[in-house]
N, C-alpha and C positions, 0 to 999 in steps of 0.2 A: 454219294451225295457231295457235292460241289458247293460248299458254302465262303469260296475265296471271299478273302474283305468283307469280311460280316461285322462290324463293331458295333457291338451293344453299350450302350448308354443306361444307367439304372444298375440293376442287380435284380437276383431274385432271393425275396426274403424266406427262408426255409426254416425259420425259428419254429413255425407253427402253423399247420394246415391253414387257419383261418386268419393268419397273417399272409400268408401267401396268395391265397385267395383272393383277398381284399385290394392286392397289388398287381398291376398287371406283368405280363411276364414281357420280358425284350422278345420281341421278333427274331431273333437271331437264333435263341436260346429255343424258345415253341417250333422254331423250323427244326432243329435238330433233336427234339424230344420225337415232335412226329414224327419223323425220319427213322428215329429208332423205334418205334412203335412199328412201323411198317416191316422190317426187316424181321419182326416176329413171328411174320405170313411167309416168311421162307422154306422151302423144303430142304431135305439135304439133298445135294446133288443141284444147288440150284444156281452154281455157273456152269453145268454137263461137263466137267472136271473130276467130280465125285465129294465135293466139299462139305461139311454137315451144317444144319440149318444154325441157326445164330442161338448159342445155350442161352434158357429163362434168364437163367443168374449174371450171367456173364453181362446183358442187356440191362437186368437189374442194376449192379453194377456201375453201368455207361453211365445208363440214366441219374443215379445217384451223383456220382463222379459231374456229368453235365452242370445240376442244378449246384455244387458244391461251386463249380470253376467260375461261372455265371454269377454267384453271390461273394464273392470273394475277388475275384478278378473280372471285373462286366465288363474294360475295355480290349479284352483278348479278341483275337481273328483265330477264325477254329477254319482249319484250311480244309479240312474234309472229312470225313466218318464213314467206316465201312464195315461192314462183315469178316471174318478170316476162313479160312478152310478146316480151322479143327473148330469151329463156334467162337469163336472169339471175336471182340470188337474192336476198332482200333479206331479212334478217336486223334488227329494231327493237328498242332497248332504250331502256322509260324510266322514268323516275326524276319524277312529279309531272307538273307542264307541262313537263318538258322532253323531249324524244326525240332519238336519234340511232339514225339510219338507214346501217346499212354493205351495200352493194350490188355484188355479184359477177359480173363481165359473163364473157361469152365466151372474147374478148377479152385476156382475162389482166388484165384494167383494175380494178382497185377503187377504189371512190366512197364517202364517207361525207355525211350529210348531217347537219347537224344546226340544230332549231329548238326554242325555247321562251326563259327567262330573262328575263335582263337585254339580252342581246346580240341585234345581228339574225339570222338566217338565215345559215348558212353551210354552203357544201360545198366538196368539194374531190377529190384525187386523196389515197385513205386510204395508210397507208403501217403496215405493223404496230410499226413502233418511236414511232409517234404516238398508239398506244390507249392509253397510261397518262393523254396531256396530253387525251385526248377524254373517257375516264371520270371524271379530275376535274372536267371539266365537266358531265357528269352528275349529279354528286353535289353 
């Protein structure tokens, strides 16, 4: 899914079901939720490659991760979202030449990666209390 230049305006309040509710959600943010919702009707094998369908958790996960990035950073461009070949999700956000790439395993593992700048390449084991110091680098 192709969501170039998506900038969401707003935020999504995730303090509590019925706060949430009550707010509508950015378009940008419900396009990539369904998105992911879709990709749970995947089989495995479903690029004829041999790849396995998209793990519960690992979706779980995404979708957590989504609404977390969306309430905290709501003017991000989420450049695209996709499936991996062992289950995993891989969620890309960029900002010019640069990208960073947060990856959702099975596993309960998540990975970020990030390339462009001034800096070399770097990845690592992502951690959600680390996405403020990763989207400054973004920006």
């Amino acid at each position: 899914m192709d969501l170039k230049k998506t900038t969401v305006e707003g935020g999504f309040d995730g303090r509590t079901v019925e706060a949430a509710r009550s707010k509508p959600m950015p378009a940008a943010e419900e396009k990539l939720l369904n998105y992911l919702d879709t990709l749970a009707q995947l089989k495995d094998d479903w690029d004829g490659e041999g790849s396995l369908k998209p793990d519960d958790l690992a979706l779980m996960d995404a979708k957590l991760f989504v609404k977390s990035l969306f309430q905290q950073f709501p003017k991000n461009q989420v450049e695209q979202a996709c499936p991996g070949q062992s289950g995993e999700i891989a969620i890309e956000l960029r900002n010019g030449a640069k990208s960073l790439e947060f990856l959702f395993y099975p596993n309960k593992k998540w990975k970020y990666v990030s390339v462009g700048g001034e800096r070399p390449t770097a990845q690592g084991v992502f951690e959600q209390k680390n996405l403020p110091k990763l989207i400054t680098w973004l920006h």
